[in-house]
C-alpha positions in Angstrom: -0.5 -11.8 -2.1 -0.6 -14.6 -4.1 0.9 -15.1 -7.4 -2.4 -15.2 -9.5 -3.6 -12.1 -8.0 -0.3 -10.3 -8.6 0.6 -11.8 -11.8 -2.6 -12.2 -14.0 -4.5 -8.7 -14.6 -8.1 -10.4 -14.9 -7.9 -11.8 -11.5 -5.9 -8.6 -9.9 -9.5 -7.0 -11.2 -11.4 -9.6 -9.7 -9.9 -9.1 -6.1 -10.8 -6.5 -3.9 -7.6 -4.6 -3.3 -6.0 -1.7 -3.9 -2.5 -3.0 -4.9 -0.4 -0.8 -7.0 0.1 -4.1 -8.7 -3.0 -4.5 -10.7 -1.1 -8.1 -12.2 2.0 -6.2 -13.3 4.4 -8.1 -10.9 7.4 -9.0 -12.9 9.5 -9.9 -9.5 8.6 -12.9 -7.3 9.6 -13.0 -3.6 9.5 -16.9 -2.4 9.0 -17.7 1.4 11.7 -20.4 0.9 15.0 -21.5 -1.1 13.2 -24.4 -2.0 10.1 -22.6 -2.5 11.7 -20.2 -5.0 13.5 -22.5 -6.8 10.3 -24.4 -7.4 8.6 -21.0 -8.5 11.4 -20.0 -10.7 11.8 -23.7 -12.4 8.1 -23.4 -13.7 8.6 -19.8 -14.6 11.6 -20.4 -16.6 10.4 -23.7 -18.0 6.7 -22.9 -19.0 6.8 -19.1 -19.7 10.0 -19.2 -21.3 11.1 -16.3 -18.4 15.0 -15.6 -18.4 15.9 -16.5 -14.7 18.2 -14.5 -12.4 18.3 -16.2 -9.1 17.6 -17.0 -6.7 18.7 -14.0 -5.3 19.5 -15.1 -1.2 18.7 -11.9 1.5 19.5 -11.8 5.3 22.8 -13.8 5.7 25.7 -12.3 7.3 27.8 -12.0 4.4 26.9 -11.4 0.5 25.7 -14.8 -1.3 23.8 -16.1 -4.4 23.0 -19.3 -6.0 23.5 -20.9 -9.6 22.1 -23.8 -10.9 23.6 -26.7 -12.1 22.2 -26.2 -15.6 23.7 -22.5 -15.4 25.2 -21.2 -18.5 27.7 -17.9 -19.0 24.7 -15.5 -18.8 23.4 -16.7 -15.7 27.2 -16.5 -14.3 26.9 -13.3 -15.3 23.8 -12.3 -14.1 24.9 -13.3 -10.3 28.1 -12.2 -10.3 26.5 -8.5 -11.2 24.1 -9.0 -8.4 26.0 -10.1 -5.7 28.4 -6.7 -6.8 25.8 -4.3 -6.0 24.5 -6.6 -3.1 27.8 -5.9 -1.3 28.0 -2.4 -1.6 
């Protein structure tokens, strides 16, 4: 779905599905690692969102990204993911 639909209640309304969603999404699934990083840079920098990601899925072994504007939180954050991605 796209992000307006899933994101902003008014135009969820507006759409004609059925989606459980009803623009209440509060987690963002991005076709790409460029894609999400995009995503999650306007998130974080224009709603004020706190970032955990992204998140990386499908590789043979456990992975995640940080940023290079990371702070202790966002260590953190990843470390605690990656933890429960491996078990």
């Amino acid at each position: 779905m796209q992000l307006d639909a899933v994101f902003v209640p008014e135009i969820s309304a507006a759409k004609p599905t059925d989606s459980p969603l009803a623009g209440n999404a509060n987690v963002f699934i991005f076709p790409s690692l460029g894609a999400g990083n995009i995503g999650y840079t306007i998130a974080e920098r224009i709603g004020s969102a706190a970032i955990i990601g992204p998140i990386l899925r499908g590789l043979a072994k456990t992975a995640n990204d940080l940023s290079r504007g990371c702070d202790a939180q966002d260590v953190l954050n990843a470390i605690t993911i990656t933890t429960r991605q491996s078990n």
